[in-house]
N, C-alpha and C positions, 0 to 999 in steps of 0.2 A: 612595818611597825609605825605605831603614829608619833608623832613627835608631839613632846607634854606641851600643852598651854600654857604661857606666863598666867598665873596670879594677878590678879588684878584689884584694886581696891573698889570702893564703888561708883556708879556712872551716874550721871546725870538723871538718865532713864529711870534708875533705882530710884534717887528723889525724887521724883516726878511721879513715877508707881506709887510709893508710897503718899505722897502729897493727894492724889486721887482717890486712893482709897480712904486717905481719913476726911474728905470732901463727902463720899457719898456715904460713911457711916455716918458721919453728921445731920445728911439727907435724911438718912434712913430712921435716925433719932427721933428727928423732925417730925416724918410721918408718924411714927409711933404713938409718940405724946399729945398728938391729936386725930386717933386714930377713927372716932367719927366721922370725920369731916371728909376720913380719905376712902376710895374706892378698895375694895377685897383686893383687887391685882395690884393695889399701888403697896397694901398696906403687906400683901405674902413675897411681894420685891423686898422690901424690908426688911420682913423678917428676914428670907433669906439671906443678905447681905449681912446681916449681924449674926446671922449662923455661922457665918465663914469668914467673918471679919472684926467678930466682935473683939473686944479689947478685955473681958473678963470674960469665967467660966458662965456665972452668974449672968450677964446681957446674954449670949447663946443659948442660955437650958429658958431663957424669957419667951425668946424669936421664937424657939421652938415648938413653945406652948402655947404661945398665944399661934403658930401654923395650925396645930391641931384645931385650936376654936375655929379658927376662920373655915377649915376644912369640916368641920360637922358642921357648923353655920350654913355653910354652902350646900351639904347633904340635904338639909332641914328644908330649907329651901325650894329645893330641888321636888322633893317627897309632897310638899305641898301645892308647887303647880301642879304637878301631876294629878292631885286629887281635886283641884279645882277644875282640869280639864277632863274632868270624869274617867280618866284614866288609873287610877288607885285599884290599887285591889279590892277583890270583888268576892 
């Protein structure tokens, strides 16, 4: 049989997890609000991170829609080299 764990209040660790995590949604803010200037992969790191970390319901359902644009952006993209390199449908 195992023997229980003491209860523990919180560690150091726990401040510091959290301390980081509200560092890179701040990051992630950042890139957002000038979302131009920043790369597709820097800007769906972002997103992501305020998917899963965001601080309201409201910044999450944002992250997640503005994932979608950047993902048909990216399709769009994609459909159009293709037609440029004579490779399109025929």
């Amino acid at each position: 049989m195992n023997a229980p764990t003491p209860v523990r209040g919180p560690h150091a660790r726990d401040a510091a997890r959290a301390d980081w995590i509200d560092e890179r949604r701040r990051e992630a803010r950042a890139v957002l609000a000038d979302v131009v200037h920043h790369s597709d992969h820097l800007v769906r790191l972002a997103c992501n991170m305020l998917v899963q970390h965001g601080e309201t319901e409201q910044e999450c359902e944002d992250a997640r829609i503005l994932l979608v644009v950047i993902d048909a952006r990216q399709s769009a993209r994609s459909v159009q080299r293709r037609d440029q390199d004579g490779r399109g449908a025929q």
